[in-house]
N, C-alpha and C positions, 0 to 999 in steps of 0.2 A: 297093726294093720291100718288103723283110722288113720296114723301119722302118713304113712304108706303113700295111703291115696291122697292127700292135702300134698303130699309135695309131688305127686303125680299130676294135679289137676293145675297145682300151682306153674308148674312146668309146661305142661301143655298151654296154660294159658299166655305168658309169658313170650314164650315162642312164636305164638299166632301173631301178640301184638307186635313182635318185632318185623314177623311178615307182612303183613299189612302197614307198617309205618316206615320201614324201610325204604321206598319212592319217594314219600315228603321228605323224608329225615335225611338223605342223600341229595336232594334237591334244593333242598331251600335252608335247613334248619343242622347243615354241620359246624359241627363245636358246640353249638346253642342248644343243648339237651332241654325238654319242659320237664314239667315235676312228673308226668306220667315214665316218661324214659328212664330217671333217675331211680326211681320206684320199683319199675319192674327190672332194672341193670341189677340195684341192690335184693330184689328178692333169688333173681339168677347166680348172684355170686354166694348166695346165704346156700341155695341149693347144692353147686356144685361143693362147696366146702361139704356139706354133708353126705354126698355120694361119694367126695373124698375119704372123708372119714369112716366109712362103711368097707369103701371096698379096698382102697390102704391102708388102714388104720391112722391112728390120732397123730403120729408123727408127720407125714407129706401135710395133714392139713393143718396143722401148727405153720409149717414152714411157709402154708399157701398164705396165711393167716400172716404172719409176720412178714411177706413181700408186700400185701397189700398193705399193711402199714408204714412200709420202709418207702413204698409211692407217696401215700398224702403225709407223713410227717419226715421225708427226707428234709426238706428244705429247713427246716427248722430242728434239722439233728446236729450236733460238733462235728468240723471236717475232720 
């Protein structure tokens, strides 16, 4: 249940910053992520992988799990 509400709140919190930063971030600062955006992108993708994993089971979130890695280490895999 504690875990529960931490990725509840982490969630909610998350969401709001993107509300709220979404006008600068659209306006001035696209491609240009700062370390706050980066931070909260990767706590949102840690999230959904665990609602994956919950409400699919561990297989869909394996597979979510190895696309993201097939993004940042494609370039650097054998064609």
């Amino acid at each position: 249940m504690v875990l529960d509400g931490v990725i509840l709140v982490l969630s909610i919190v998350t969401i709001c910053y993107w509300i709220v930063q979404y006008p600068v971030y659209a306006a001035k600062r696209v491609g240009l992520p700062n370390q706050w955006d980066i931070a909260f992108g990767l706590i949102l993708i840690v999230i959904s992988l665990e609602i994956t994993r919950r409400a699919m089971g561990n297989t869909l979130m394996i597979l979510g799990l190895a696309l993201i890695l097939q993004t940042y280490l494609g370039p650097h895999l054998p064609g």
